[in-house]
N, C-alpha and C positions, 0 to 999 in steps of 0.2 A: 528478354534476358539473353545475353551474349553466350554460349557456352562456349568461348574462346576466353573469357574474361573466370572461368571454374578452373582451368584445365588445371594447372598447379596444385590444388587443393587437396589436402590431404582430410579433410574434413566429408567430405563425401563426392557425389560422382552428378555430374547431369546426364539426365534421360530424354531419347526424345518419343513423345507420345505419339503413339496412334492419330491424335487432332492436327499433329504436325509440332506442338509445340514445345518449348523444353522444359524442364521442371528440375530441384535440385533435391536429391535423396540423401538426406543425414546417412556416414557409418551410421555402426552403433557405438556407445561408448567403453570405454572410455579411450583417446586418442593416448599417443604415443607424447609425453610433455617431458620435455628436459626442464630443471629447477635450477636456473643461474643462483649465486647469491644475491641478485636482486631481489627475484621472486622470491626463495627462502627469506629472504627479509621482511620482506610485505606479508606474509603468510604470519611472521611475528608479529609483526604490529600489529594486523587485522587481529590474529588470537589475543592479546592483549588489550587492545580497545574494547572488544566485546566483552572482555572477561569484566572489568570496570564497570561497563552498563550491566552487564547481569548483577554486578557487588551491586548498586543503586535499585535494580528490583528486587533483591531479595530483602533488602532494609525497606524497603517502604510500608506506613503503619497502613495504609489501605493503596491498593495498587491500581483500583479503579477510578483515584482522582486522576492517575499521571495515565492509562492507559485509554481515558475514552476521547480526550484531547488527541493521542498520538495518533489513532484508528481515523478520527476527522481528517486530521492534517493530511496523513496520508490517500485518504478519499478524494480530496480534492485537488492532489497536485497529480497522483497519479491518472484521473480522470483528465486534469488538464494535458498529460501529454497524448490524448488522444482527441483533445481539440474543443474538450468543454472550457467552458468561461465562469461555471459558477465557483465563489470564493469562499474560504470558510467561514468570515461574516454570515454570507448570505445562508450557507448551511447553518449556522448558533441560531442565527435569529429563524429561521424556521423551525428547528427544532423546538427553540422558549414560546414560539409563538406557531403553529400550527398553519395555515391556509385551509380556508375551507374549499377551495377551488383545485381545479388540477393544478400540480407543479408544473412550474416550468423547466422542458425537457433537460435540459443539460444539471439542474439541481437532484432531478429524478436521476438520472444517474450515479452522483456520487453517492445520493439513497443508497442507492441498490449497492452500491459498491460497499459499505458499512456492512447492509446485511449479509452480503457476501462470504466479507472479512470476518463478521462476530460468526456466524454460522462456519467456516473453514475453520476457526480458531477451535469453539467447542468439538465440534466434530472427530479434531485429530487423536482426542481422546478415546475414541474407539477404533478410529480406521486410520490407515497412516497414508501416506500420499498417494496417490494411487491416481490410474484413469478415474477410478469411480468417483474419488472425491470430487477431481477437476471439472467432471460432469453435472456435481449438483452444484460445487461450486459458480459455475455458469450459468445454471438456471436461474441463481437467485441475483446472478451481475445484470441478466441482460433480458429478464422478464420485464414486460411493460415498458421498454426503453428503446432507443435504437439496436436493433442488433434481435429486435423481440421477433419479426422474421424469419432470423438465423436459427430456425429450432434449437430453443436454451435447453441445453444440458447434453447436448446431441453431438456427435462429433458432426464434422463435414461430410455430406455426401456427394460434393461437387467440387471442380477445381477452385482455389483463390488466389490471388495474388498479391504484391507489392509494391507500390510506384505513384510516379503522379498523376493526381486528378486526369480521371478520365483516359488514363493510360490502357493500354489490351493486354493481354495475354502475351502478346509477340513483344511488346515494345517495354513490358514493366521491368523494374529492375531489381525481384527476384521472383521467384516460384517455386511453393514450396511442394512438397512433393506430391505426385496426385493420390486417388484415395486409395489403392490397394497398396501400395506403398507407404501410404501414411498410416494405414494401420499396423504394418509391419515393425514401423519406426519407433508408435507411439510402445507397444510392446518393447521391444527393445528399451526403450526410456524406461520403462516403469521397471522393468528387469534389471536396471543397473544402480536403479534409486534401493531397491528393497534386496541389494548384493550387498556384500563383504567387498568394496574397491582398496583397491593399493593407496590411491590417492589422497591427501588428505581432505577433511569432510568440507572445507569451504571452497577447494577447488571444486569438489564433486558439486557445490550448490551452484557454482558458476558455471560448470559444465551441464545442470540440471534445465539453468535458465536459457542457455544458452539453444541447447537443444529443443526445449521447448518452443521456441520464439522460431527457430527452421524448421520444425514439424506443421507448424502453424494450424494445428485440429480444427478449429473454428473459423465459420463463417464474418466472429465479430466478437471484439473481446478477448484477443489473446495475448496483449499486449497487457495490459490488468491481468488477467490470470496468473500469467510468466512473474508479473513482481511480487502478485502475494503467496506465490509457491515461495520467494527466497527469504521472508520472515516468516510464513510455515513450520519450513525447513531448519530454519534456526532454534526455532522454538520445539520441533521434534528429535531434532538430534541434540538439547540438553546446552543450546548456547545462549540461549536465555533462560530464563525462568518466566518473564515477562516478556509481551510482543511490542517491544518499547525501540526495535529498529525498523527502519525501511528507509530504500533506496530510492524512491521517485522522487525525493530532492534533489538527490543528488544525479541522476538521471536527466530530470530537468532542464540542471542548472548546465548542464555536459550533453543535450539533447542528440546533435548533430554527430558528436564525439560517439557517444551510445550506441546511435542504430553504423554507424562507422564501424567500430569496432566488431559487430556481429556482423555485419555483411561480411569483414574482411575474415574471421574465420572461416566461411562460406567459400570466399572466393580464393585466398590464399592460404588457408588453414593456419592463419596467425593466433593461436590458442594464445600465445605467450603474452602477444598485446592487450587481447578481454581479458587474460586474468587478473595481470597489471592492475589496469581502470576498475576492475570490479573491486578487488585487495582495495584501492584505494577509497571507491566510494565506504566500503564495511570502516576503513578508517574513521572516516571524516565525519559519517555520518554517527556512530558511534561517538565518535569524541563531541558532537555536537549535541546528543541524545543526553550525555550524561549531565552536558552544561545547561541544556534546557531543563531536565528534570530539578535541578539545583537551585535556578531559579523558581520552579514553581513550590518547591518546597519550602525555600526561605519566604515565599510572599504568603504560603499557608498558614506559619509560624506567624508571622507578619500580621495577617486578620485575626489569629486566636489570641494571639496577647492584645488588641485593642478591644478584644471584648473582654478577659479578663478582669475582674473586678466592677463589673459595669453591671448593671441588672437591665437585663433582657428578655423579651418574651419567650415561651418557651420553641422552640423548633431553632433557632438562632443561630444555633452552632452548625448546626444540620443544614441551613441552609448556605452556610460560609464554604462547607465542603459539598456542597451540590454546585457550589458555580463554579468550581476546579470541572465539574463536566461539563457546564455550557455557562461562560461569563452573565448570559441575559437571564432574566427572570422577570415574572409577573408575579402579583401578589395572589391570582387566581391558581394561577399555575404551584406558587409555591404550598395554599392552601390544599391543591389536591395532593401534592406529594407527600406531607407531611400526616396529612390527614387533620388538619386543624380549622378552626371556624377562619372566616375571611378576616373578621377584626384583630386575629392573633398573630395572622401572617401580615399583614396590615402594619401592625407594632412592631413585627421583626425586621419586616422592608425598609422600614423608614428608621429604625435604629440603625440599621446599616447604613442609611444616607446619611446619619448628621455623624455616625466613623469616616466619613469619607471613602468607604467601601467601593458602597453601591452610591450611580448616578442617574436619574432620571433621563431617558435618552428621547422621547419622542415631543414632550413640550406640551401633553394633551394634558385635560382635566379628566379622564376616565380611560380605561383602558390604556394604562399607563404602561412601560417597559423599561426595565432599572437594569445598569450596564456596570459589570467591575471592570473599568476602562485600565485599569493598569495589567489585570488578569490578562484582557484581548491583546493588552500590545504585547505582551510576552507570547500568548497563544499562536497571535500572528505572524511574530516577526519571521517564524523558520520560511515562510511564501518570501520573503521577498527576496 
């Protein structure tokens, strides 16, 4: 890390260590932002877009069909920008269909990442963001996974860094601040989250992520942390009602643009550019949350009027709205959720095949696995 390439930055200061080497210490927040009418613009649309998806979650007659799809989607993309490969396929169909063997690593991740997510969600209910949250938060990302080394739930106790494969300490290209320093910062952070700021609350979330990701607490895993602090956050400060947004699509889809933008706060204290792209992602992805949601509701409407009038075993309906949580199903599987004999779920699976619902996806005569193929192309299309 250059500390000729910081010197401008009004975002904080480089240090040089005792080991000789340089590291970059956050102020604290909140920084000094002038609001062009650009940015006052963007600030509207973002308030606007989310205002919309929140109208969409508070009308929904159960919010757990459109919510355990969104928590996947977001498990998988977010774990992909830290280099996993497994898909949300590959997550449905292990959830409908178990492994008796270990997972494989990169699937065991986005696991963990769910549980995570569902445990930070409940949780926020008693405790509000805090280090302590981000703590167990962590433990339950990066137990049993790579990173399960990095003492989960611990902050750092040694220096880490930024850069390419194989890069040092002297050559990476950042470093974030070392540890007595990074405890001072992480303080500060949590100090300015549980403040009264000037600013308004979706810059302060941009500025929440922001800082987070330069503090860098963790050994492994801070990169996931950082993004489900900003639907957290959303969902604590009253701008959802449901956790129906997240940014790691759009992150994704802008990877380079992303970790661009947060170095360049770093190095030249360009606040004004992350706010921008962040305003924007809160747009796009919103606007894109309320049209997904839309479709999954009219294809819900969709399955319930072709049972309609039709006589059906009984669990039927019940299982129309269990595959809004995972497209696949077995009849084994759907007998244990229901609680019904195998022959009843049996008559419900296979009504659903000749609706054209459900489709028999593996080709076997036993241990069979039925797919709502039009459900998955909707489920899946936000990855591509």
């Amino acid at each position: 890390m250059k500390p000729e390439d910081f010197a401008k930055s009004t975002a904080g200061q480089c240090i040089k260590t005792p080991q000789g080497y340089w590291a970059f210490v956050p102020n604290p927040l909140p920084p000094q932002i002038d609001y062009p009418l650009s940015l006052v613009n963007l600030l509207s649309d973002a308030d606007r877009a989310l205002g919309r998806l929140d109208g969409v979650g508070r009308i929904l007659p159960n919010p757990h069909l459109l919510i355990a799809p969104y928590i996947r989607r977001e498990a998988v993309l977010s774990s992909r920008i830290e280099g996993t490969q497994a898909t949300l396929d590959d997550l449905l169909l292990f959830e409908a269909v178990p492994s008796s063997g270990d997972l494989e690593p990169d699937l065991q991740e986005v696991v963990n990442y769910i549980r995570a997510m569902e445990y930070g969600l409940k949780r926020l209910e008693s405790l509000p963001i805090s280090c302590r949250l981000v703590r167990e938060i962590h433990h339950r990302l990066v137990e049993g996974v790579r990173g399960r080394h990095s003492t989960p739930g611990e902050f750092r106790t040694s220096q880490n860094w930024i850069g390419p494969p194989g890069c040092t300490l002297n050559d990476a290209t950042f470093v974030p601040p070392p540890v007595q320093e990074m405890k001072g910062a992480l303080s500060n952070w949590e100090k300015h989250l549980h403040s009264q700021p000037s600013e308004p609350p979706l810059v302060q979330c941009a500025l929440m992520h922001y800082q987070f990701e330069a503090i860098h607490p963790f050994l492994d895993g801070n990169g996931r942390i950082g993004r489900l602090l900003i639907t957290f956050f959303l969902c604590e400060r009253g701008f959802l009602s449901q956790p129906l947004l997240y940014l790691s699509a759009y992150f994704e889809r802008n990877r380079a643009e992303y970790y661009d933008r947060l170095l360049r706060v770093s190095t030249v204290g360009d606040w004004r550019g992350w706010l921008e792209f962040f305003l924007r992602g809160i747009v796009a992805e919103a606007k894109d949350a309320v049209n997904w949601s839309q479709q999954l509701i009219d294809l819900h409407e969709n399955y319930r009027r072709r049972l309609i009038g039709r006589r059906v075993p009984k669990g039927t309906y019940g299982i129309v709205d269990e595959l809004f949580v995972n497209p696949y199903v077995t009849i084994s599987g759907a007998s244990k959720r229901w609680d019904a004999s195998y022959p009843t779920a049996q008559s419900a699976i296979e009504a659903l095949v000749r609706l054209n619902i459900l489709h028999e996806v593996t080709g076997r005569r036993r241990d069979r696995v039925y797919c709502a193929k039009e459900l998955l192309n909707i489920l899946s299309r936000p990855e591509e």
